[in-house]
Each structure stands twice: as structure tokens, then as C-alpha cells.
C-alpha positions in Angstrom: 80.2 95.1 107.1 81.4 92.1 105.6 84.2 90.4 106.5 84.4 91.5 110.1 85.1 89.0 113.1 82.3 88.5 114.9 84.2 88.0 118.3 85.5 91.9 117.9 83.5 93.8 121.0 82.8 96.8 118.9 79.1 97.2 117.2 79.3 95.2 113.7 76.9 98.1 112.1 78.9 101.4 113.1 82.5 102.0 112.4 85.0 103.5 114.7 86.9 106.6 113.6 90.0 107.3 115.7 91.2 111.1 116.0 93.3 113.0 117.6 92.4 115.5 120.7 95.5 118.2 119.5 94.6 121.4 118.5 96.0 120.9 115.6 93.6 118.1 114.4 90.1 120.1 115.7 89.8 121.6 112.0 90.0 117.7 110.6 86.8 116.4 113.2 84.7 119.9 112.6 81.4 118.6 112.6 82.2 115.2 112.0 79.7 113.5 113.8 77.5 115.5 111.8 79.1 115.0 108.3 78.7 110.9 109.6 76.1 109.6 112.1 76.3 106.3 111.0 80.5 106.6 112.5 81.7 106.6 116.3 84.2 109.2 116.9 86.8 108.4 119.6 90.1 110.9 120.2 92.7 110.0 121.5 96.7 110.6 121.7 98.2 109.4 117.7 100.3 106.5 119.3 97.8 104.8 120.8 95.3 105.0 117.9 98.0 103.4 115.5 97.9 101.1 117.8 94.6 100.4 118.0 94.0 100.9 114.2 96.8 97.5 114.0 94.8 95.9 116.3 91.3 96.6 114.4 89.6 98.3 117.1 89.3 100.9 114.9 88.0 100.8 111.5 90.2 104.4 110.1 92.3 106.3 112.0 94.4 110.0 112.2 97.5 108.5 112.6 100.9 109.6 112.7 102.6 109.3 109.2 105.5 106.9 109.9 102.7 104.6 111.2 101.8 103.6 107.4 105.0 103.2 106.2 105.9 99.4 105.6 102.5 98.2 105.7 101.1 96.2 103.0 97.8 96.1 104.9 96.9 99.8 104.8 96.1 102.5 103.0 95.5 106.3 103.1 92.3 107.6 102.5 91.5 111.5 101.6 93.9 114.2 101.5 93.0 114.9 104.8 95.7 115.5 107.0 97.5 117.8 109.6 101.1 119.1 107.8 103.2 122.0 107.6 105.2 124.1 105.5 108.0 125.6 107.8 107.3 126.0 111.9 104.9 123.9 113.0 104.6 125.4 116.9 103.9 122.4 118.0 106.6 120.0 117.8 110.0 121.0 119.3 113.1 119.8 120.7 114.6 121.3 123.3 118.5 120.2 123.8 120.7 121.1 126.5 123.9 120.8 124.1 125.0 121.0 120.4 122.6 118.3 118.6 126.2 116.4 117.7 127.0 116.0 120.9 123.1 115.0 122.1 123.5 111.3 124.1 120.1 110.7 125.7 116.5 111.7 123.9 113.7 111.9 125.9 110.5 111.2 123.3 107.1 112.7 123.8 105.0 109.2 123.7 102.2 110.5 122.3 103.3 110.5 118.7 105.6 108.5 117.1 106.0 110.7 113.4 107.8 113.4 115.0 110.2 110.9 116.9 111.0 109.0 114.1 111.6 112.2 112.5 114.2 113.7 115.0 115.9 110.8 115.5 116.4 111.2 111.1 117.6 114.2 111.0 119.9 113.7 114.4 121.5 110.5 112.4 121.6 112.5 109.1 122.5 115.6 109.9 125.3 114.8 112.9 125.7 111.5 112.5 124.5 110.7 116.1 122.5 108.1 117.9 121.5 108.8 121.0 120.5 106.4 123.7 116.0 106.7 123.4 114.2 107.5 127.5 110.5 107.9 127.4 108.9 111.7 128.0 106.3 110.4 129.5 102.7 112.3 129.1 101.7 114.5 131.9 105.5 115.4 132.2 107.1 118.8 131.4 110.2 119.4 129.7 112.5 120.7 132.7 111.5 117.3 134.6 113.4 115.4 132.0 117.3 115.2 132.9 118.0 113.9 128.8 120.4 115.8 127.0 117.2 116.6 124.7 113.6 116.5 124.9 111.2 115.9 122.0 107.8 117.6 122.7 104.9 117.3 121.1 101.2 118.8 120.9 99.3 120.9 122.6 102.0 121.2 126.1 104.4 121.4 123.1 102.9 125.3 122.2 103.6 126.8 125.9 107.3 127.1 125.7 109.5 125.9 128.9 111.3 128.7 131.6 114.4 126.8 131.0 117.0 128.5 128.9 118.0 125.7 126.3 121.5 125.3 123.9 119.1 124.8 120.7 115.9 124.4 120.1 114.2 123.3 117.1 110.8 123.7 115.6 111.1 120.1 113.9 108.9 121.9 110.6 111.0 124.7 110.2 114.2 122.3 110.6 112.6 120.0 108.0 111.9 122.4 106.1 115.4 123.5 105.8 117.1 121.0 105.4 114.7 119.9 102.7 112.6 122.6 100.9 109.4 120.3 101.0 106.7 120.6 103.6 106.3 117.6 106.4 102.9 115.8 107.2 102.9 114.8 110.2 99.2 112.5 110.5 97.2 111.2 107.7 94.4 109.0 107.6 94.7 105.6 107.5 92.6 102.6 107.2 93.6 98.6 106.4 92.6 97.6 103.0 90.1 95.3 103.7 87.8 97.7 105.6 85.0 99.3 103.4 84.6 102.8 104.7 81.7 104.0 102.3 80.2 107.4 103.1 82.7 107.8 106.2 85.3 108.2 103.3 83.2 111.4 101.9 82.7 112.6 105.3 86.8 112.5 106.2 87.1 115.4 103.5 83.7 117.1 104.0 84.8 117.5 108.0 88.0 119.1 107.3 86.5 121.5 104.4 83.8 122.6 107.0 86.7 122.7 109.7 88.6 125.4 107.4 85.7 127.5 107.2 85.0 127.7 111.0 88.9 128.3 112.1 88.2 131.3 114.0 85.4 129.8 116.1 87.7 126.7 116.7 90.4 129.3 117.9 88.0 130.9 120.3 86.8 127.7 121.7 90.0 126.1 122.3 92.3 128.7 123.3 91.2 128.7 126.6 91.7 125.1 127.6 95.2 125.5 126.5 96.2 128.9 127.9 96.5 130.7 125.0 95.5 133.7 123.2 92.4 133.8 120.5 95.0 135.3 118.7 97.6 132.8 119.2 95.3 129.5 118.3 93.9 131.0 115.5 98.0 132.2 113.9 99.1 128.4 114.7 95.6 126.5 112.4 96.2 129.3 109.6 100.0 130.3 109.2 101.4 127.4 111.2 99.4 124.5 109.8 97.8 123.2 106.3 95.7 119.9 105.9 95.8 119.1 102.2 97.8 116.1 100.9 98.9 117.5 97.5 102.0 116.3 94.8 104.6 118.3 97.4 103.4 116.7 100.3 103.6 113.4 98.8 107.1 113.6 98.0 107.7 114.6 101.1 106.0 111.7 102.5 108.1 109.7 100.2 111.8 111.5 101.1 110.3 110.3 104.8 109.7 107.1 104.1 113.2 106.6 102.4 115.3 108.5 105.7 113.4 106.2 108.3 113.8 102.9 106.1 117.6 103.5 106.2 118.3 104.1 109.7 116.1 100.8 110.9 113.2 102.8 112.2 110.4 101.2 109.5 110.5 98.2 107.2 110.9 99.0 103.8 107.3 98.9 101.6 105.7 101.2 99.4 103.0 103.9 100.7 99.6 103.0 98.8 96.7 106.0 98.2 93.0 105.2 97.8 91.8 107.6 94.8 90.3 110.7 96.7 86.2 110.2 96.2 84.8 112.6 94.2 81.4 111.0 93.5 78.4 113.7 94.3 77.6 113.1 97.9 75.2 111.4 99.7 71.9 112.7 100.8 72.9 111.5 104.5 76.5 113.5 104.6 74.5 117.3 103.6 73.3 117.7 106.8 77.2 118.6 108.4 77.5 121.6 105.2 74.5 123.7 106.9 
């Protein structure tokens, strides 16, 4: 691809797709590897592939929302993405006291959307700021001695024994205090990076991934513990993974909250048209 630094270690011919290894993002990577041979897949927790997308060790990434905003240099591409319209399952806080009288906040590292997001509607809605400790992966939520706990993911789904002052499904909560749905990761690439069929294959993935919900439930429920039952309520009730004109405002309300309170630079969000050429011979292959 032209353009590219020739000193970056990655293969100059194949481009590297970052994706997350939640549940919540399996129906987005459904045959992906399929739907795009020419692509390397990695997964990997949403921080560190924003990271990595900044750093250009990946060419397009499933980042966490927030992760776009104030950044000149990317774009979204498709209307791909993993969002919710009320409880979400898998992003809670779990605080110890009222939330106005919350003074340390242990955040979940592994995405940076839903901290950015509690720490909003904390400032917003009780006017506090409290003092930010890492949750660190691995970790669970009783270990932490913060007034509050954000957790995120997959650990996020198996609630805690401990008996908690609040919790809040940070979805529902949005939802609330809102009326509009939240997305929580989109996908992302840096506007000089030509994606070509990998583009097409972002959308065709996910539209094969909503067709094969309940054998994604089935797989994955065991790794996490959970009922076939359970995984396959929290991808269809719980979960949606189409940008449209709601989720859009919402992503611009977002943008707004975090810009006030210091957490992103100020800078508009920018779209890539969604493709809708007919596809390539080379992407039919994944529809079968």
C-alpha cells in the first residue's frame, strides 16, 4: 500500500485488523478471516488496540468510541459497531456509597469508552470528581478497596458476591439520563490508510455474525460460565451493532460531555460514506 514506512515490521502487502476478544464483539469478526484473506486479524483488549491503531501497528481497528474523538487523523469506517439501547450486561459500576459521595474509582483498563463515560455522568450528574486507581485486568471487583469499581467485559457479566450501595448498568444509566442509545466501539482507521475490500468485509462480517448469533452463543458460553441461554439474551436483547442517525447523535452528545470535562480535545467526529459498491468476487466466499 502506498505511502507506508518501510521501517514498520508488519508485512507491507497484508493489513492488520485489530478486534476485540469480548463477547460482545464475536458477532462483528464472524467469519472474518473468511469475508478477508488478504487481512490479519489480531484481538486484543480495546485499550491497547487504540493504542496500537495511534501507533500504526494496525492499519483499522474496533476501538473504543472516545478513542476517535479529537482526532483529525482518523475516521470511522462502516456502521459496524458494538452499542446498546438500555442495559448493556456488560459494563457496570459497582459503588460502595451514594455516587455523590464516590472519592476513589477504580477503572477497568481494558477500555477506555466506558471510563470516560462514568467519569461524565459522575461529574454531570453529582458533580463529583473522584480521585482515578487502576482495576487492573485479572482482578475482581471485591479485590479493589475504591469507593467504586468500573467493570468491563466479559468478567463484567458474572456479577460479584459482594452486596454493593448502587450499581449501575452504565447503558441503562445512559440511557436514562438521555433517551439515546450509547456505542461503545466503532471502527476506526487513520485517513491516510486505504482499506479497499477490508472496508466491504467490516460490514459483510458483522451481517454474517447476526445470522449465526445462536451458534456464537453456544460456542462461547462455556469459556465464560454462562448459560446458552444467557449469551445468546445479552448479543440479541442486550446488544445492537448498527451505526444509525440515533446512534450518531449519541456519539455526538458524547463527544460534547467528554470535551467539557478535559477528558478529549475538542475536534469533530469524521464518517467515511458506508461502501455500497456490489462486492468483490474475493469477499463471497465468507456469505456461504
Amino acid at each position: 500500500m502506498s505511502g507506508r514506512n518501510s521501517e514498520i515490521w508488519y508485512s507491507e502487502t497484508m493489513l492488520r485488523v485489530g478486534a476485540v476478544s469480548y463477547l460482545n464483539s464475536k458477532p462483528l469478526i464472524e467469519g472474518f478471516e473468511s469475508c478477508a484473506p488478504e487481512a490479519e486479524l489480531v484481538l486484543d483488549f480495546p485499550s491497547r488496540l487504540a493504542d496500537d491503531l495511534a501507533l500504526g501497528t494496525l492499519d483499522v481497528a474496533l476501538i473504543p468510541s472516545v478513542e476517535a474523538f479529537g482526532r483529525p487523523d482518523y475516521e470511522v469506517v462502516s456502521d459496524a459497531c458494538v452499542a446498546t439501547h438500555g442495559p448493556v450486561l456488560s459494563v457496570k459500576l459497582y459503588s460502595r456509597v451514594h455516587p455523590g459521595d464516590i472519592q476513589t474509582l477504580a477503572l477497568d483498563e481494558g477500555s477506555r469508552t466506558s471510563a470516560a463515560l462514568v467519569r461524565v455522568m459522575l461529574a454531570e450528574r453529582f458533580g463529583v470528581t473522584p480521585q482515578l486507581v487502576p482495576f487492573p485486568l485479572g482482578q475482581g471487583v471485591s479485590d479493589s478497596k475504591a469507593d467504586a469499581v468500573l467493570s468491563i467485559g466479559d468478567r463484567a457479566i458474572q456479577p460479584p458476591a459482594e452486596n454493593f450501595h448502587t450499581v449501575w448498568d452504565l447503558g441503562e444509566e445512559w440511557l436514562k439520563w438521555t433517551g439515546l442509545p450509547f456505542v461503545f466501539a466503532m471502527w476506526v482507521t487513520r485517513k491516510d490508510v486505504e482499506l479497499g475490500d477490508v472496508e466491504l468485509a467490516i460490514g459483510q462480517a458483522r451481517d454474517l455474525g447476526l445470522q449465526r448469533l445462536p451458534a456464537i452463543a453456544r460456542r462461547e458460553a462455556p469459556k465464560l460460565g454462562i448459560s446458552y441461554e444467557q449469551a445468546l439474551d445479552y448479543l440479541e436483547k442486550n446488544l445492537h451493532f448498527r451505526i444509525g442517525s440515533a446512534e450518531r447523535h449519541s456519539l455526538e452528545l458524547f463527544r460534547e460531555l467528554v470535551v467539557e470535562q478535559g477528558i478529549a480535545p475538542p475536534g469533530e467526529l469524521v464518517f467515511r460514506p458506508v461502501p455500497t459498491a456490489a462486492r468483490p468476487k474475493s469477499l463471497v466466499a465468507c456469505e456461504s
